[in-house]
Structures are given as C-alpha cells and as structure tokens.
N, C-alpha and C positions, 0 to 999 in steps of 0.2 A: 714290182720292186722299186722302179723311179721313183714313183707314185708315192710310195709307203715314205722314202728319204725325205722330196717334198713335203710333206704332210709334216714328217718329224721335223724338219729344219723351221718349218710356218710356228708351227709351236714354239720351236725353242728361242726363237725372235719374238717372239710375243711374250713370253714370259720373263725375256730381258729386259721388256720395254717396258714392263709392270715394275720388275724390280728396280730402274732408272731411276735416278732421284736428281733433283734442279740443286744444280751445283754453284750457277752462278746467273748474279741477276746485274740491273746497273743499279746504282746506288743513287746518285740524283734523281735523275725522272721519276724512281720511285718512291723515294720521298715526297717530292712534288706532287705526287697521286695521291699520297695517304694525306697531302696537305690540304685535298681538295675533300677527301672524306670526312677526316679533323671538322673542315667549315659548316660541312653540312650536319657533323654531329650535334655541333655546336649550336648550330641553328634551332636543329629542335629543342637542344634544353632554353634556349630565349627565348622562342614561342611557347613552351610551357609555364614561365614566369609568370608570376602575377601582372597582367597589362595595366596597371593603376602606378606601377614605376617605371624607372627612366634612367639613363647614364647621362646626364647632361641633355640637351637639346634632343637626343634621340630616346625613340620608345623601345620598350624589347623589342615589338612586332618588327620596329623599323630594321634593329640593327640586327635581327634574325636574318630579315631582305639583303641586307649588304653584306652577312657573311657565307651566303648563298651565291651573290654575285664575285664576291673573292673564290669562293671554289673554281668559279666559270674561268674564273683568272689562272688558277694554276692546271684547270684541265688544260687549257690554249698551252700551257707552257710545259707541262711534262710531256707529249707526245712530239712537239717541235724539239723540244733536246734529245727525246731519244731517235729520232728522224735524223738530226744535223749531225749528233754522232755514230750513226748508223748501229744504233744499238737496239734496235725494234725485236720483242719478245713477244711468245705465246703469255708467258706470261704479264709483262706489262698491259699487255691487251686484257687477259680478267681481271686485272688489281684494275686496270681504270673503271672497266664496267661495274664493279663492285662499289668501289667508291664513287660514282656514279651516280648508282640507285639511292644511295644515301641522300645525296648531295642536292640531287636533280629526280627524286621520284617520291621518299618519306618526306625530305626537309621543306618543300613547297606546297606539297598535299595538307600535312601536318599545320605550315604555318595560314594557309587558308582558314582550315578549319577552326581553326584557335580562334583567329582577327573574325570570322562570322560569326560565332558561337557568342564573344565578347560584344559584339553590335545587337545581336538579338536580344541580348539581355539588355541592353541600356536603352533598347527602344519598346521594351516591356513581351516580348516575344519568344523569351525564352525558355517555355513551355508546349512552343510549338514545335509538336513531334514532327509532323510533316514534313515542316522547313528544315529539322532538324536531319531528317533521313537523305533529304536530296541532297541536301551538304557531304553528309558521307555517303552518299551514295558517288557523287562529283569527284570526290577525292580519291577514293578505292580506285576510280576508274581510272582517272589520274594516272595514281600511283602504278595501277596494272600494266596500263598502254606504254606508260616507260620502263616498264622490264622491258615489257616483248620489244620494243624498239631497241634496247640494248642487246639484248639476246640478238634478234635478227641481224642486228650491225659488228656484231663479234661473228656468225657465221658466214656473211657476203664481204666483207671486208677484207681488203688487200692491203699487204705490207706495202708496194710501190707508193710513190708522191703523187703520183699520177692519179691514183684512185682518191685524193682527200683534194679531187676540184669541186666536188658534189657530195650534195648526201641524199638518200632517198628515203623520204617522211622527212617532217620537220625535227632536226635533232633535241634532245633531250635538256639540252642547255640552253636551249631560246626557247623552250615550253616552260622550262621553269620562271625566265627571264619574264614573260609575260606575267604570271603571276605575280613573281615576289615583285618588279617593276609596279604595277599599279598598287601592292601593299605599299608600297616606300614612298606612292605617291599620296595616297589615301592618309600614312601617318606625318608625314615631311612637311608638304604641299598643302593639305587642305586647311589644316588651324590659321595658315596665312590666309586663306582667303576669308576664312569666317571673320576673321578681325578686318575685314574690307566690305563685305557682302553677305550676310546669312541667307538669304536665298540663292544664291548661286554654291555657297557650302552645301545647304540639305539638298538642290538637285546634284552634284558633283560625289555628294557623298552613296546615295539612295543608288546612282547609276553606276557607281562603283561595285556596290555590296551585291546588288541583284546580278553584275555583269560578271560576278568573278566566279560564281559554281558555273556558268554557263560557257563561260572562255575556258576553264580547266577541264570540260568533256569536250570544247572543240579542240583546243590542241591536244587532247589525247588522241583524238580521232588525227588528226594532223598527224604524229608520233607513228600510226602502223598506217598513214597512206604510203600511197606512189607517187606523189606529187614530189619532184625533185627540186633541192634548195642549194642555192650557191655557196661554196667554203669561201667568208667572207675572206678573211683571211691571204690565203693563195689568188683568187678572183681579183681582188680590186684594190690589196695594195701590193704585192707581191708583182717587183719588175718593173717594166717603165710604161706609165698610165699616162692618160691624157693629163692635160694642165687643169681641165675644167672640175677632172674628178678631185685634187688635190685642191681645188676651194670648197667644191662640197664637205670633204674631208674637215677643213678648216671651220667653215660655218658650224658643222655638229661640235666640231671639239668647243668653237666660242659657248653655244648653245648649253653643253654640259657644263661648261664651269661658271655660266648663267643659273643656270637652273637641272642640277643633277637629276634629279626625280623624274621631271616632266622630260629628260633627255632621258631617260632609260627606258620610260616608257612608248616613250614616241617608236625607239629604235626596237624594240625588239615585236610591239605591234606590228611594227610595217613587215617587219619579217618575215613575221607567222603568217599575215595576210601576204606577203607577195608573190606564192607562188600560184595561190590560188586565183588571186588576180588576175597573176596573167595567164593563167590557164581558159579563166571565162572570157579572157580578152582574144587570146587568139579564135577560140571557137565561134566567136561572133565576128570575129572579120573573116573566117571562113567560112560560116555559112554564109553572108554577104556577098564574098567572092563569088559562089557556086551561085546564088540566086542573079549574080549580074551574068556569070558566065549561061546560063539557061535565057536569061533575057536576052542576052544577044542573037545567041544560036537560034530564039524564037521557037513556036509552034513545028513538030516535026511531023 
C-alpha cells in the first residue's frame, strides 16, 4: 500500500512538471542573446549577397566577418550580466546555445563556403566538383562539431563562476573567430598588399584559400576535443595581474588599432593552437625527464 502512494504521488509530480510553464525570464541578457543571433543572421544574408558589391571600403564577405565578430561581443556580455546579477537560467542557457549555432556554426561555415566558391570561380575552377565537395564537406563538419560542442557544453556545464575558468574543446566562438578572422584578413588586408607586391598577394592569397577548408575541420576536431582552454576573460584580466601581462595587454590593443585584421587573426590563431601546443610541449619534456631519470639510475 506505501508502495502504491509512492508510485501515485511520483506521477502526480510529474505531471505538474509537464503542466509548468516559464513564468519569468531576465529581460537584458536576453536580449543581448538574441542580439548575438540577430548578427549571425545577418551574417549569412551578407555572405549570400553578390560579392562584386561593397558598403564603402568593406566587402559583404568582410562585413559578414565583423558581424559574426560583434555576436562574439554580445555572447562575452549576456552571460557576464546575467552572472553579476545573479540571474543565471535554464533557460538563458538554451537561448544562448541556440543563438549560438547560428552565429558561431551556420554563419562561419556558410561564409567560408560563399568567399571559396567565389575564388574558384575567378581562378577558373569552378566547375570543379571535387574541390567543390571538400568545401562542403569542411563546412557540414564545421557546422556539426559545433552543435555537438554546444550540446556537450549545456549538459557538463555549471551555473557557479567557478566553472567558466576553463573550457574543455576549443569553444565555439574562437572556432568561428579563426575563420571569419582570416576572411576579414583575406578581404581588408590583402588588396593593400597587392598594391605593394603581387607576388607576395598570389602567395598570401593561394595560402589563405587552400588553408581555410583545412583549419574549419581542425577546429571542428578542436570543438569535441579534451584539450582544455583558458576563459580568457576570468584568467588574465579579471583581479590583480602582473605589471608585465598589462603591457602585453597594451602592445595587442596598439597592434589592433594598427592593423585590425592581421590583429584578429593573430589572436584567435594563437588560441586554437595553444592548447595544443602546450600539450606537445609538456609530453616532450616528460618523456625527456624519464629518458634522463633512466640514464641516471643507469643499466639495472
């Protein structure tokens, strides 16, 4: 008979939970979230424009790149307002990964494929199925590996401050950054050099194009590793840092208001690559270690 109560009481709490409905959400951060979907919408109708126009000084392709980079701006800030006013939701957590995959998994993949597709043709190639398939084959993968990295990071993830020191696989917003970063360098940055050098345009250009389906399947592969990446964020400026990091700091800001492009791309490079760096970095001064600590110890 306990049994039977049980059983009815499990039900009857289940079925209240079903009938529940979200009563109340915050009103900033979530706009800030849809602000960050908004960019990535946006992105993709500029990367589907005819790339033969321009808004002034910028290409669609470019300002595609830059309002992909403005999304990356308002994820940083919707999760930090709802963090400061302790208003962290199940829900804000699916509205961001939603707007997300938009922003940081269609809008990047998408604009890849466009700025390649538009190069194959101007270099008379664009009839090649081939080249045609690994492009979207690049991007599909892209785009898939940053679901699942979304997905995973909405079930492992903790509401505490504590947990957003780290992230583990390279997150979805420096995967995109590497991309649209070397598009915004490719459209910004390169016409200036042509008008100084045309051999160092066609090699800068050639190693761009061939390098960019091949970086979008590494940091997808980056996306569902274990390689763990520092929240730049909390890590290196949040609290009282060295003197020395605070001219580093200074150096990169001169650098970007030198030279934006080649400043976006630098930094989110180094990124993707750093964990993996120092991953091959410490494995080789340990086995070092071990090969010196056996030479000591000598012949047993």
């Amino acid at each position: 008979m306990p049994k039977l109560k049980t059983e009815a009481a499990r039900r009857s709490l289940l079925r209240r939970v079903r009938r529940q409905r979200l009563n109340y959400i915050t009103i900033l951060p979530s706009l800030i979230t849809i602000l960050n979907g908004v960019c990535g919408f946006t992105a993709i109708i500029y990367a589907g424009k005819n790339p033969s126009q321009a808004v002034g000084p910028y290409s669609y392709f470019a300002i595609a790149g830059y309002l992909v980079i403005l999304a990356m701006v308002a994820d940083m800030l919707d999760g930090r307002l709802a963090r400061l006013s302790q208003n962290t939701s199940s829900f804000g957590g699916q509205l961001d990964s939603l707007c997300d995959i938009v922003s940081f998994g269609v809008a990047p993949a998408f604009l890849m494929l466009k700025v390649l597709e538009h190069e194959l043709l101007l270099v008379g190639l664009g009839d090649e199925q081939l080249l045609h398939r690994f492009i979207w084959l690049a991007a599909a993968a892209y785009m898939s590996c940053a679901a699942i990295r979304l997905a995973r990071f909405n079930v492992e993830n903790e509401e505490d401050e504590s947990a957003h020191m780290s992230f583990i696989g390279l997150p979805s917003p420096a995967a995109a950054g590497v991309i649209v970063s070397l598009i915004i360098f490719h459209q910004q940055t390169l016409p200036e050099i042509l008008d100084k050098n045309a051999v160092v345009y066609a090699l800068c250009e050639s190693a761009i194009m061939y390098a960019l389906p091949l970086l979008a399947l590494g940091v997808a592969m980056l996306m569902v590793s274990r390689f763990r990446y520092p929240h730049l964020l909390n890590q290196y400026l949040k609290g009282k840092k060295p003197f020395g990091q605070l001219i580093r700091v200074l150096l990169l800001l001169v650098f970007a208001c030198w030279q934006l492009p080649a400043a976006l791309m630098f930094v989110f490079c180094v990124f993707a690559a750093s964990s993996v760096v120092k991953r091959l970095y410490y494995r080789i001064i340990k086995s070092q270690s071990l090969e010196a600590v056996a030479t000591l110890q000598g012949p047993k």
